[in-house]
N, C-alpha and C positions, 0 to 999 in steps of 0.2 A: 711338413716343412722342416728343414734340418737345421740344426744348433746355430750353424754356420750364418744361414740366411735371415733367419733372428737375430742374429747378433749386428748385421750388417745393415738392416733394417733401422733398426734400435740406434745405429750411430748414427744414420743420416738425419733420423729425426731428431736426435738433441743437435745436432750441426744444425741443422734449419734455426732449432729451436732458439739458440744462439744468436745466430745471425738474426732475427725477426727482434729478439732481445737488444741487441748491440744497434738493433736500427731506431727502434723505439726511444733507446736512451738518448743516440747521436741527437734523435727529430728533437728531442723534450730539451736536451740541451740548448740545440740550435735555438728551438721558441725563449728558452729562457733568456740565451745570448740577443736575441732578436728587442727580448722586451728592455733590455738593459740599455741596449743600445737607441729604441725609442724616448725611454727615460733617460739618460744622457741625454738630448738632444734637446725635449723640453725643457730640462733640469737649465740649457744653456742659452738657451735662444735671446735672451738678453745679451749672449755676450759673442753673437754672430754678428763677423767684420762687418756684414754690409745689412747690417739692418736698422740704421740710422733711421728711415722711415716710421718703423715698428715703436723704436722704442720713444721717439716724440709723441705717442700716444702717453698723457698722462691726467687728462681728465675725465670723468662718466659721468654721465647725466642718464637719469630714465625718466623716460614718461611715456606715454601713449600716440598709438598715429593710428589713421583712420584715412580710407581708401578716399581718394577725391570723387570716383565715378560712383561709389557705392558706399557711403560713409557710416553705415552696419556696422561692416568689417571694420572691427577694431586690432589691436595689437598692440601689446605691452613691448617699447622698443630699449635696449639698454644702447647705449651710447657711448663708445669707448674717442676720444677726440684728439685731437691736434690744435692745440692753440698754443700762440706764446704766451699772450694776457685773457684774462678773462673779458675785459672789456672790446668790445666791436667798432671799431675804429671806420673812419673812411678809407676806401680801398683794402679795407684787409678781407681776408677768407680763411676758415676754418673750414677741417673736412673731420669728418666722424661715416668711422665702421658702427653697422648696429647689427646686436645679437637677441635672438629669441628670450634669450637668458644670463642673468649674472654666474650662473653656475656653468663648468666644463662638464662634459662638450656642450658645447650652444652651437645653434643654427645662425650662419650669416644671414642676416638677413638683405641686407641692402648700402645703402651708402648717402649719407646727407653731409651738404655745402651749409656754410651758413653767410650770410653778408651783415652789413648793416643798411639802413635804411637808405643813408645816402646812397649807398652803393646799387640798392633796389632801384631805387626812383630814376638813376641813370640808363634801364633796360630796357628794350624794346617791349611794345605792348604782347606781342607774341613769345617774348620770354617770359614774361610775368607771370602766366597762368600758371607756371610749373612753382610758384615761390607760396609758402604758404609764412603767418604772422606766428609769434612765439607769444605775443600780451598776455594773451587770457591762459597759458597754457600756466605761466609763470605768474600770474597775480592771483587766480585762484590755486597754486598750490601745486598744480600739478605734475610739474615738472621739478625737478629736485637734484642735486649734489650731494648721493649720498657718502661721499669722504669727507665730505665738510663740517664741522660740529652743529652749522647752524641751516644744514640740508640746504644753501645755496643761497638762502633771502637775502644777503648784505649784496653776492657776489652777483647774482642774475639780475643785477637793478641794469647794468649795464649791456645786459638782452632784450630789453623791453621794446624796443624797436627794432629787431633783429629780423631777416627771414631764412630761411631754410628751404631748402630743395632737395626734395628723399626719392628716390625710388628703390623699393625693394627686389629686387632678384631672386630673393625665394619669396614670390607673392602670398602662397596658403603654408605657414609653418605647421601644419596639422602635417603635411605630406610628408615622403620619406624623401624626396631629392627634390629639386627647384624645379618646378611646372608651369609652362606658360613662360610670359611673357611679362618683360617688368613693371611694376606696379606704381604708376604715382600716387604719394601718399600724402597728407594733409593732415592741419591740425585743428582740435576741436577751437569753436570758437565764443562758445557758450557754455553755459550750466546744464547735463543733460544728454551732450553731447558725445560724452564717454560712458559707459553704465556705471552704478554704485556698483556691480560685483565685480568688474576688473581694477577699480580703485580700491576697494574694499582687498582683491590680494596683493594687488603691492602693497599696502599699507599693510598687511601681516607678514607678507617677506620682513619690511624692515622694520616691523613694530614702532610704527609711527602714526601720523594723524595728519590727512590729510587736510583736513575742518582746521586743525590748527596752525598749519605752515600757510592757510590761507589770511587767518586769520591777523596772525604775526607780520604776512605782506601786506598789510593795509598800511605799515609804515612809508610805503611808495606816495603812499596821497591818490592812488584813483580806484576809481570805483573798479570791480570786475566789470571785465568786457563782453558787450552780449553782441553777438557775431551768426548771423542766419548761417546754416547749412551752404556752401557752391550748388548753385542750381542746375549748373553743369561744368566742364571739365572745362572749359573755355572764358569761365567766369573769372575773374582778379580776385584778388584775396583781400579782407580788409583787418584791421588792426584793434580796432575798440568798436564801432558801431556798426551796424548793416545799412543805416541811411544819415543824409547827412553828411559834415564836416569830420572826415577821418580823423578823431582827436581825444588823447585820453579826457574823459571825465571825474574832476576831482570829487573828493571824497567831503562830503558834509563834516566841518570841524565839531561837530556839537556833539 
């Protein structure tokens, strides 16, 4: 092969070489420009024109929900909400986004209403099944305000009669994208009803005690509420007792 054809060899491939070079850089730039521009965006999303919805989100609550048809299936739900007051007024309605997780990325999970009782006891019976009680979730401790210094007990006095209506859209958060169909969820309405190991890790997520925030709720004056399992999906939901006059029971002063 002569000098010549080596040599011309030799140029096309540092030209290539170049060119694959000069593309590599352009791509890595691009990605870099790409992620700046994602971070930008999160960096602002508080301060998009039209997201007036978004940013009424300013309270969280977590607690647990647990499938109405199969009340097994637990799930640790975080609560990202929409209210103007804490307290549950007649006619008012609050709506809460929930995620798998307080931490990013978190899986959406689903979507919960919340009423007051009044607002309950005015529904049709075929509405109802879908509305589950807050009581026992909030007098045994379970439910909490963890922005609040005192995790929620002064302010949740004024949920205690409240109902909520959840269904989640990602039903199995094990999965890698939303499967099935959406999932009515429910809440426990006893001791037992939740396991000690999923209260056991949110209590180490936030280095708290949930024996104690129950504890410290016994300022409400009633007893926890013991609440049977829905025996089926069609069942009504009760608030303090499984039989009897639906009515808290006070707490022995002695």
């Amino acid at each position: 092969m002569s000098k010549y054809f080596c040599k011309k060899i030799i140029s096309k491939i540092a030209v290539v070489g170049i060119v694959v070079f000069l593309g590599t850089m352009f791509s890595a730039h691009k990605d870099v420009d790409a992620g700046k521009k994602v971070k930008h965006v999160i960096d602002n999303v508080t301060k998009l024109k039209y997201a007036d919805p978004v940013k009424d989100i300013h309270l969280y609550l977590c607690a647990f929900h647990i499938a109405k048809d199969n009340p097994s299936f637990e799930v640790e739900a975080h609560h990202y909400c929409s209210m103007k007051e804490l307290k549950v007024g007649k006619g008012d309605i609050h709506q809460c986004v929930i995620y798998d997780s307080k931490e990013a990325p978190a899986k959406l999970l689903g979507i919960e209403y919340i009423i007051s009782d009044d607002s309950y006891q005015m529904l049709p019976h075929n509405e109802k099944i879908y509305w589950h009680p807050h009581a026992y979730e909030i007098v045994s401790g379970q439910l909490i305000v963890p922005d609040m210094y005192d995790l929620g007990d002064a302010a949740l006095k004024g949920f205690l009669g409240s109902w909520g209506k959840t269904f989640h859209t990602w039903p199995d958060p094990d999965t890698n994208i939303p499967m099935g169909k959406p999932l009515l969820m429910w809440s426990a309405g006893a001791d037992g009803q939740i396991s000690k190991e999923m209260i056991g890790k949110r209590d180490k997520q936030f280095a708290i005690s949930t024996d104690l925030i129950r504890e410290r709720r016994k300022m409400y004056g009633y007893k926890v509420p013991d609440v049977a399992l829905p025996k089926s999906v069609g069942e009504l939901g009760r608030q303090w007792t499984s039989e009897g006059p639906d009515i808290p029971q006070k707490l022995n002063k002695n």
